[in-house]
N, CA, C and O atoms as a MOPAC input file, in Angstrom:
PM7 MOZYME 1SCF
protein

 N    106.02000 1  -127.82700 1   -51.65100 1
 C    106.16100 1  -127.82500 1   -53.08200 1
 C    107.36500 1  -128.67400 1   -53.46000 1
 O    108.49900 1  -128.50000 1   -53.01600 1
 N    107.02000 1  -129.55700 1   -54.27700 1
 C    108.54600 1  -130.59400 1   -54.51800 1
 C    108.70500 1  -129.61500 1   -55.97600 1
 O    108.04000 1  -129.06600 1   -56.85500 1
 N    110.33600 1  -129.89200 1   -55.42800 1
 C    111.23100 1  -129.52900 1   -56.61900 1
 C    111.33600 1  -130.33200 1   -57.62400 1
 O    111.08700 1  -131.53000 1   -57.49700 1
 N    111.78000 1  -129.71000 1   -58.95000 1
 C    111.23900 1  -130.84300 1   -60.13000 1
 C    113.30400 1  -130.67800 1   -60.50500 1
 O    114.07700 1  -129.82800 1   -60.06400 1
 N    113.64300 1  -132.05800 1   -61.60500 1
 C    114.54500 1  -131.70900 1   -62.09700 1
 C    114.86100 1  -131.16800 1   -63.25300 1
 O    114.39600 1  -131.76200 1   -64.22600 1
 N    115.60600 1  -130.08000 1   -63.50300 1
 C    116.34400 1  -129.15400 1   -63.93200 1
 C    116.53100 1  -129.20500 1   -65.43900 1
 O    116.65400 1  -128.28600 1   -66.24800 1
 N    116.51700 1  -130.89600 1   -65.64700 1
 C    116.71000 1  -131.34700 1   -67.03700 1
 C    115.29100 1  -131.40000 1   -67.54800 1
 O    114.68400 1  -130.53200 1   -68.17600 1
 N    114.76600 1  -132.94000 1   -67.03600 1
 C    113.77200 1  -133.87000 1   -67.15900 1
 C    112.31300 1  -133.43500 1   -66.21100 1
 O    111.29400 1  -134.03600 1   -66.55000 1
 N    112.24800 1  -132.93400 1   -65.63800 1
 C    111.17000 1  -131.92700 1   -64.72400 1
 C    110.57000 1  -133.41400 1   -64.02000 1
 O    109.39900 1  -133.32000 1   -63.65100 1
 N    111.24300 1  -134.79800 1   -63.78700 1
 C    111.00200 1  -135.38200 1   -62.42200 1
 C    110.93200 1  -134.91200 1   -60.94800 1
 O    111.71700 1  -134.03400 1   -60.59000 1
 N    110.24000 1  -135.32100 1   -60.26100 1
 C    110.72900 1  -134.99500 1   -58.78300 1
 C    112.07500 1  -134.87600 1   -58.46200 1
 O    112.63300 1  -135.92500 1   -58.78600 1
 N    112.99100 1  -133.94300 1   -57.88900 1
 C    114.11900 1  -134.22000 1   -57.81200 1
 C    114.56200 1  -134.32600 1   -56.74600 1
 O    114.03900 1  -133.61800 1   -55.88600 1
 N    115.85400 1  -135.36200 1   -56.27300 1
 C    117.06700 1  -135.78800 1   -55.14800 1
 C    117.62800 1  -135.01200 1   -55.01600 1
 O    118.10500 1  -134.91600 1   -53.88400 1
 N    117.90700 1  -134.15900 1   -55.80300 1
 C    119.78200 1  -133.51800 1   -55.48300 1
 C    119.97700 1  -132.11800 1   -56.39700 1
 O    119.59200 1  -131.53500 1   -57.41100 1
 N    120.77900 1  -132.05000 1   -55.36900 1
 C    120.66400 1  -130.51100 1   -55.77500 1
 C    121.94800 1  -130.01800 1   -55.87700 1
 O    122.73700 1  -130.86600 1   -55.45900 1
 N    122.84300 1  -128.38400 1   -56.48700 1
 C    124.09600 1  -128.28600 1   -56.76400 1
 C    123.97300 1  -127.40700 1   -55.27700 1
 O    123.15300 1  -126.49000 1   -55.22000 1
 N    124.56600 1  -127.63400 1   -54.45000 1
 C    125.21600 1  -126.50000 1   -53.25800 1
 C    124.79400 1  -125.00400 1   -53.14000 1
 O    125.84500 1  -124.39800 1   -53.34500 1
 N    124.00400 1  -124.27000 1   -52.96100 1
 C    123.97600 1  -122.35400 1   -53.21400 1
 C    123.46500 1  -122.16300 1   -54.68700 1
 O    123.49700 1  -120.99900 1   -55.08500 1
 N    123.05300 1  -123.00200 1   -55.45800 1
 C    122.20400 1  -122.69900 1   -56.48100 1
 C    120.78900 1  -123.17700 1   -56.53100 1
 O    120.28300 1  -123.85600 1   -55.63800 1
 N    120.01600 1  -122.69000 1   -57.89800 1
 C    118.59000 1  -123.15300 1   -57.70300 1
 C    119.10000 1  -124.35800 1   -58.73000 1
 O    118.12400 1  -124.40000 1   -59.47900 1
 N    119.71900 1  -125.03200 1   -59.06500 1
 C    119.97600 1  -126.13200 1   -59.96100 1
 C    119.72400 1  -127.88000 1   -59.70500 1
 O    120.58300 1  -128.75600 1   -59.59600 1
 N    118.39600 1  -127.98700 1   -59.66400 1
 C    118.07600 1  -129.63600 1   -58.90800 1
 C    117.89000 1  -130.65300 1   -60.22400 1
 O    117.59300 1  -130.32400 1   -61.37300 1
 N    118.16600 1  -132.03200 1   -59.68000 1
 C    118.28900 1  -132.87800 1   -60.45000 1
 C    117.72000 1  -133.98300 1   -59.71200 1
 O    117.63800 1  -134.02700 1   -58.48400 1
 N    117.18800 1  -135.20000 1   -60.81800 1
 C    116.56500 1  -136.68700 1   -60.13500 1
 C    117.32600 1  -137.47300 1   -60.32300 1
 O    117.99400 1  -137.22100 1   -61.32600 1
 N    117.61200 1  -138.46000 1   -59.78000 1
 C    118.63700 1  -139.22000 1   -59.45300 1
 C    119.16700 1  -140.04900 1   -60.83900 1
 O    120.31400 1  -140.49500 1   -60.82900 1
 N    118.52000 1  -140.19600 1   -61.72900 1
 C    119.49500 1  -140.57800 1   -62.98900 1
 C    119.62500 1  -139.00300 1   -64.01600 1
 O    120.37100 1  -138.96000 1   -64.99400 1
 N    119.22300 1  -138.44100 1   -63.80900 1
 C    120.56600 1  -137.34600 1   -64.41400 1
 C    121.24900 1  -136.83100 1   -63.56200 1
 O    122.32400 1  -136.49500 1   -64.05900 1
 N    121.16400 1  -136.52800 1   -62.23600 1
 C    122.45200 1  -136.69100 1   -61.84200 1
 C    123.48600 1  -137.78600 1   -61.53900 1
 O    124.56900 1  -137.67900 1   -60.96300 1
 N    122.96200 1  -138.73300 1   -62.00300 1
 C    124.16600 1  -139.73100 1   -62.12000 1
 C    124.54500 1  -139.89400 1   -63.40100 1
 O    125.57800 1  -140.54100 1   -63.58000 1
 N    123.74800 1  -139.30900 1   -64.70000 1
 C    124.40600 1  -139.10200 1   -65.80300 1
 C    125.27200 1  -137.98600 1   -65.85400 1
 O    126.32200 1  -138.15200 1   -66.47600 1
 N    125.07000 1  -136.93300 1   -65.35800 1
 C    125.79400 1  -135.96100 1   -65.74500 1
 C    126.98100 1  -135.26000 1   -64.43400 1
 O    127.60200 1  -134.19700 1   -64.42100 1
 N    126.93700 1  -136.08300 1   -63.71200 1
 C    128.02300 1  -135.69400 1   -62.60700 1
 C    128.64100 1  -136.90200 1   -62.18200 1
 O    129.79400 1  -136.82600 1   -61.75700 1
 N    128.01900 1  -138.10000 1   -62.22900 1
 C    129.10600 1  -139.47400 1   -61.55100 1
 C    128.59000 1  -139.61500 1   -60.23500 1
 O    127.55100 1  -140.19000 1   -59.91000 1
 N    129.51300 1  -138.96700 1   -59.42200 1
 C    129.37600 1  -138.93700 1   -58.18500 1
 C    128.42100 1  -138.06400 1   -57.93700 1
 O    128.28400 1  -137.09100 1   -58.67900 1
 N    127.65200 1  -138.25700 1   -56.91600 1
 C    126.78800 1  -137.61000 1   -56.42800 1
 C    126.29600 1  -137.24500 1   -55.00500 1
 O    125.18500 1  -136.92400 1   -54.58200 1
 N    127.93200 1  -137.45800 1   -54.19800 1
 C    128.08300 1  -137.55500 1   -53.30600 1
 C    128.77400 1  -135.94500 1   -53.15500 1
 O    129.02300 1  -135.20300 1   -52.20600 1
 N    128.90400 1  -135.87900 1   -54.45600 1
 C    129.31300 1  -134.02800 1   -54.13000 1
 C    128.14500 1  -132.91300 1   -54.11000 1
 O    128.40900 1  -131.71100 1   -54.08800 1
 N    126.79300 1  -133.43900 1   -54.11900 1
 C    125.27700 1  -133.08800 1   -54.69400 1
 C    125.04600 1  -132.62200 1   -52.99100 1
 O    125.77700 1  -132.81200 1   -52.01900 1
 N    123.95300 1  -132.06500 1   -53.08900 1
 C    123.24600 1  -131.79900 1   -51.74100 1
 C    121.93700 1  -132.64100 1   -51.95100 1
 O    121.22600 1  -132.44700 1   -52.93700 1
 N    121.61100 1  -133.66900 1   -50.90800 1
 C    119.75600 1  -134.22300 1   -50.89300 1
 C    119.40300 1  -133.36600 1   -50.43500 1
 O    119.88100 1  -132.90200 1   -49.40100 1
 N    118.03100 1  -132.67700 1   -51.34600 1
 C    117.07800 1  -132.36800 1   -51.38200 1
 C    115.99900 1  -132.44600 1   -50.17900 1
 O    115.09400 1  -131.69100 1   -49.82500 1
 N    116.43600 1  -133.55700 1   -49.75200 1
 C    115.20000 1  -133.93500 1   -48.35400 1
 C    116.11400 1  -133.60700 1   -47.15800 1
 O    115.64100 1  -133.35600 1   -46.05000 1
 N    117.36700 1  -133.61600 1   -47.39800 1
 C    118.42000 1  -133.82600 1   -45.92600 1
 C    118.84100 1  -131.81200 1   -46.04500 1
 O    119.48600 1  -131.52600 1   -45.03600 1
 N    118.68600 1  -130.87600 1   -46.71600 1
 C    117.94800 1  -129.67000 1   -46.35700 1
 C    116.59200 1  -129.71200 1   -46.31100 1
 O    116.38500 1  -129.21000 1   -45.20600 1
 N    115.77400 1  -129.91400 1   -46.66500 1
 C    114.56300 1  -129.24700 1   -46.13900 1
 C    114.22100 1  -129.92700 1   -44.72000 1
 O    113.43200 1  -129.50700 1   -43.87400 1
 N    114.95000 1  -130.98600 1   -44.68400 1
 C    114.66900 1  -131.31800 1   -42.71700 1
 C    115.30800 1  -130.49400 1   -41.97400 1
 O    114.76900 1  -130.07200 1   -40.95100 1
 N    116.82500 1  -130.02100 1   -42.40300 1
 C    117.52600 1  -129.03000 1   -41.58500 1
 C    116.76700 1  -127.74400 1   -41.78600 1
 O    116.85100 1  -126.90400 1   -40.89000 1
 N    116.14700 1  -127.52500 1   -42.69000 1
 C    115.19600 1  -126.22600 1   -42.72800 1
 C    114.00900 1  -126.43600 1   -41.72400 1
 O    114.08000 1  -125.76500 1   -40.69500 1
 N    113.02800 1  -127.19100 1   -41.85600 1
 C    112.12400 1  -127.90300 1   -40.73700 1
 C    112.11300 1  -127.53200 1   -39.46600 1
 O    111.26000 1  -126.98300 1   -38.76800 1
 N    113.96200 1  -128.18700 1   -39.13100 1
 C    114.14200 1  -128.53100 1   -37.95100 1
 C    114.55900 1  -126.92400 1   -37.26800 1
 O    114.01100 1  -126.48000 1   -36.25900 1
 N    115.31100 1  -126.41100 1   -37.81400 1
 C    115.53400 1  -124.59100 1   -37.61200 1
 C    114.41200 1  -124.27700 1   -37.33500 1
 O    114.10900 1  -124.22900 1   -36.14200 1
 N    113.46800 1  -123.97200 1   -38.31200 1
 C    111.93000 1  -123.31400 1   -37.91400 1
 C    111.03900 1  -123.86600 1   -36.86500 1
 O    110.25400 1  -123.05300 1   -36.37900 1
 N    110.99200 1  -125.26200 1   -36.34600 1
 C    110.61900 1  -125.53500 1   -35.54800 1
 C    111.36100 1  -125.15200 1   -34.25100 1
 O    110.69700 1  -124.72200 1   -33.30800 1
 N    112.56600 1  -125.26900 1   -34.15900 1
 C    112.98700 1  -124.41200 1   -33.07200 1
 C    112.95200 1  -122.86800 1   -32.68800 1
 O    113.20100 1  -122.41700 1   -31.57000 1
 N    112.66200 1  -122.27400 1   -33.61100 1
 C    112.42200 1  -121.04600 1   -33.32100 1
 C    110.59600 1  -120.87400 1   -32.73500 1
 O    109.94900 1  -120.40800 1   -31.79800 1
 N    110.46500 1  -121.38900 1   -33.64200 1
 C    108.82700 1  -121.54100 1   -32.89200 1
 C    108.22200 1  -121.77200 1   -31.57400 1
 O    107.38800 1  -121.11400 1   -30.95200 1
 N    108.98000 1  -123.11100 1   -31.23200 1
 C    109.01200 1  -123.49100 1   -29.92000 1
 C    109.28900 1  -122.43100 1   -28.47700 1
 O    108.89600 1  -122.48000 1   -27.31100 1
 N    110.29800 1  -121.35300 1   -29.36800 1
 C    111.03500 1  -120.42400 1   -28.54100 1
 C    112.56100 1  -121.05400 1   -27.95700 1
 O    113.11100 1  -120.61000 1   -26.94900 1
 N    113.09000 1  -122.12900 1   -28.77300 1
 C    113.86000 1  -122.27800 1   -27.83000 1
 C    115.51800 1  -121.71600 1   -28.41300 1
 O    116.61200 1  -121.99500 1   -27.92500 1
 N    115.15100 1  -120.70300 1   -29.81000 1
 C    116.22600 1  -119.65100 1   -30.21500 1
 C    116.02600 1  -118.63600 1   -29.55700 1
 O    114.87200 1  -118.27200 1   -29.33200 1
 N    117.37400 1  -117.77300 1   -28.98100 1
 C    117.42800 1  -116.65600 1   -28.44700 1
 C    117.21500 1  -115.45600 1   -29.80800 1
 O    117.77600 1  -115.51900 1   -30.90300 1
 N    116.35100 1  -114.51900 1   -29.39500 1
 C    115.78100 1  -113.72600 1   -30.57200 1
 C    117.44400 1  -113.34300 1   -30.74800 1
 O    118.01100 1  -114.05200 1   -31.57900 1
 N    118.33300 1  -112.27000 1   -30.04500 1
 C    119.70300 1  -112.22800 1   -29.86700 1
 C    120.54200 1  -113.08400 1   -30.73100 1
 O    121.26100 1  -112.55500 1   -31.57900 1
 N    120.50300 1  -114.44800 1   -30.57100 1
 C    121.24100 1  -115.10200 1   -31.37400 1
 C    121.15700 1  -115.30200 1   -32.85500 1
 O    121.99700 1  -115.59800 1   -33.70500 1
 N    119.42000 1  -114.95400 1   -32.90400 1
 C    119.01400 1  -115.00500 1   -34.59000 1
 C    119.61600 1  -113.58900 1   -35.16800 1
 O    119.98800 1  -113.57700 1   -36.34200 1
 N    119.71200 1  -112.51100 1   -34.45200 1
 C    120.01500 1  -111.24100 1   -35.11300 1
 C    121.31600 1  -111.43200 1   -35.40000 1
 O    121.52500 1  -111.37000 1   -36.61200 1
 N    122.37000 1  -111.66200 1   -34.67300 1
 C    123.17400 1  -111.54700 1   -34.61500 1
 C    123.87600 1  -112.70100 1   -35.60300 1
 O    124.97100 1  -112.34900 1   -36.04200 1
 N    123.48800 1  -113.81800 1   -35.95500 1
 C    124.01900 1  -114.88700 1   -36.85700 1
 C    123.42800 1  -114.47100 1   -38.32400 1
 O    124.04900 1  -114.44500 1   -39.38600 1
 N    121.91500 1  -114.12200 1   -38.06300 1
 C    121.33700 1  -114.48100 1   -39.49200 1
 C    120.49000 1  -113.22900 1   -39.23800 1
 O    119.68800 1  -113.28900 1   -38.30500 1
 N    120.58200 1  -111.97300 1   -40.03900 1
 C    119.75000 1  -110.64800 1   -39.56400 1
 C    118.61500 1  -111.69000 1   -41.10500 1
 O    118.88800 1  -112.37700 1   -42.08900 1
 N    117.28200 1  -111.15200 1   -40.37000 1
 C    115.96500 1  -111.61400 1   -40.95000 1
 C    116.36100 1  -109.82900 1   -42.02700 1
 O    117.04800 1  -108.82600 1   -41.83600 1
 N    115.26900 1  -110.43300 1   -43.30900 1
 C    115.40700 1  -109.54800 1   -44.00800 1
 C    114.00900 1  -108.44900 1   -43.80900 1
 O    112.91200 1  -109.00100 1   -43.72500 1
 N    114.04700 1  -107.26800 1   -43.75200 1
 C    112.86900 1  -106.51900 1   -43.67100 1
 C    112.65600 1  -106.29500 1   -42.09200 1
 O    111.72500 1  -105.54600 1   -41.79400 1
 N    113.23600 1  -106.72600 1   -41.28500 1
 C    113.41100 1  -106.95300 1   -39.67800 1
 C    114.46700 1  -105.86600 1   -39.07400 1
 O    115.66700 1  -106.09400 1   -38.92100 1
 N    113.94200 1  -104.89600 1   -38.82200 1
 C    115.14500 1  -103.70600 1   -38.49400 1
 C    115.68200 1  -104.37000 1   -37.08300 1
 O    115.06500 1  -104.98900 1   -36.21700 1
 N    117.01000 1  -104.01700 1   -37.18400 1
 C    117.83700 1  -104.15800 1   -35.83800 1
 C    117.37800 1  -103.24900 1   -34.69400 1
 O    117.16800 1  -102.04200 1   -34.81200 1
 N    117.19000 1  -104.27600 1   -33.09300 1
 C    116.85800 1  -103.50100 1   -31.96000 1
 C    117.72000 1  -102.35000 1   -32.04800 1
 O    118.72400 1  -102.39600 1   -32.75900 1
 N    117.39100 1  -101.24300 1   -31.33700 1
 C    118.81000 1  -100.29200 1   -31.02700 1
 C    118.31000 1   -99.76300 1   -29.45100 1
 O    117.12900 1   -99.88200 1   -29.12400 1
 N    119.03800 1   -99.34100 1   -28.78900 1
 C    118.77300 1   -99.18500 1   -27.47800 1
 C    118.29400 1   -97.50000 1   -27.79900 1
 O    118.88700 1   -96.72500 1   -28.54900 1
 N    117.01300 1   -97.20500 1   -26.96900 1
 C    116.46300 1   -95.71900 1   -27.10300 1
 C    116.31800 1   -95.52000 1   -25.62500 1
 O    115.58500 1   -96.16800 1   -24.87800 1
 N    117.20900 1   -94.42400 1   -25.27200 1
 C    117.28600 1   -93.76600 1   -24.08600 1
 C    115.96400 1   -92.75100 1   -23.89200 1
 O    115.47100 1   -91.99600 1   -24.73100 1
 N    115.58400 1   -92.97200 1   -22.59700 1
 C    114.48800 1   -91.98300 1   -22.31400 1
 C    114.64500 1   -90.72000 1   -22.10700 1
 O    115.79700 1   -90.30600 1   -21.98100 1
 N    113.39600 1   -89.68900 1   -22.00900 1
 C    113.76600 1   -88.66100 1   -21.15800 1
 C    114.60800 1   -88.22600 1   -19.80800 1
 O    115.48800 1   -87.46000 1   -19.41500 1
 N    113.72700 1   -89.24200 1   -19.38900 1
 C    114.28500 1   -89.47100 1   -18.00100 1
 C    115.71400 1   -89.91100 1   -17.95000 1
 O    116.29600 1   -89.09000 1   -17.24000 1
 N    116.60100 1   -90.87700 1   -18.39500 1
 C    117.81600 1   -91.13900 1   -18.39700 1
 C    118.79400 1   -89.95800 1   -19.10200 1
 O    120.02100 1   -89.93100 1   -18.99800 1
 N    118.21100 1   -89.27500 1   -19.62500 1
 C    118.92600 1   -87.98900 1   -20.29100 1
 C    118.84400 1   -86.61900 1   -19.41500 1
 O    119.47700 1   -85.56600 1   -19.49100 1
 N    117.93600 1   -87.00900 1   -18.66200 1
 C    117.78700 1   -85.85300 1   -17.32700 1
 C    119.07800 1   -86.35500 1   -16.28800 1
 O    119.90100 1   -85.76900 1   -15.58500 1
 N    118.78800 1   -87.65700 1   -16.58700 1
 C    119.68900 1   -88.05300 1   -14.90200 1
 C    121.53200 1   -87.70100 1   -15.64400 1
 O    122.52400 1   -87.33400 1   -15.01600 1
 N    121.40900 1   -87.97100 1   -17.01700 1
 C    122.73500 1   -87.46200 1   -17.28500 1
 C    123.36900 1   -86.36100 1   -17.31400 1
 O    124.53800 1   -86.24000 1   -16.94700 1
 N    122.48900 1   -85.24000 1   -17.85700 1
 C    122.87900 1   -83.95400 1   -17.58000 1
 C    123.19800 1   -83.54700 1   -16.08700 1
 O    124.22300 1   -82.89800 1   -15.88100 1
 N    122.28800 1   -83.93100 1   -14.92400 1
 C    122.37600 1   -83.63100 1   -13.94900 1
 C    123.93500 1   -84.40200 1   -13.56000 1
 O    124.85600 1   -83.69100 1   -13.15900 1
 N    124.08500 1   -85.62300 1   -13.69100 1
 C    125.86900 1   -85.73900 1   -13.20700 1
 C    126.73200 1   -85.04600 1   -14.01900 1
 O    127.85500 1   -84.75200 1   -13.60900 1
 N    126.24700 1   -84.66300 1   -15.43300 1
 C    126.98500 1   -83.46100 1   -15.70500 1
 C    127.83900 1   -82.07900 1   -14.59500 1
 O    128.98000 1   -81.62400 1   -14.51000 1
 N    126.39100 1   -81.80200 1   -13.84500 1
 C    126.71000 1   -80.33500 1   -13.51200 1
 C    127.64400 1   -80.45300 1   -12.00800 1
 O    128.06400 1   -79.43400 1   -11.46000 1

């Protein structure tokens, strides 16, 4: 789905940093100058791309995804001790 701009509802280049706020390349060069402080639009969604394709592949440790970026709706592993390991503990108990 291409993003449209914000003003003018063109396809848009650029985008403000952590907001939904996108723009096409002459209003954001009307209304900011530089636009080197902008995020491209295409140079995230390749780093998005390129993330998801690596996870796909398998070549993210599930471990490393929990632990950097917990998925939302994705409960955290927790370690569940068995019967059996709760037998063998009581017994070095006694």
């Amino acid at each position: 789905m291409t993003k449209k701009c914000t003003i003018c509802n063109k396809p848009a280049v650029y985008r403000i940093k952590d907001t939904p706020d996108f723009y096409c390349n002459d209003c954001a060069e009307e209304n900011f100058g530089d636009v080197n402080m902008l995020v491209k639009v295409e140079e995230e969604a390749q780093k998005l791309k390129e993330y998801i394709e690596t996870g796909v592949n398998g070549e993210v440790d599930d471990d490393e995804v929990e632990e950097s970026a917990p998925v939302e709706g994705k409960p955290k592993k927790k370690k569940v001790s068995s019967k059996k390991d709760d037998a063998e503990l009581d017994q070095d108990d006694v």
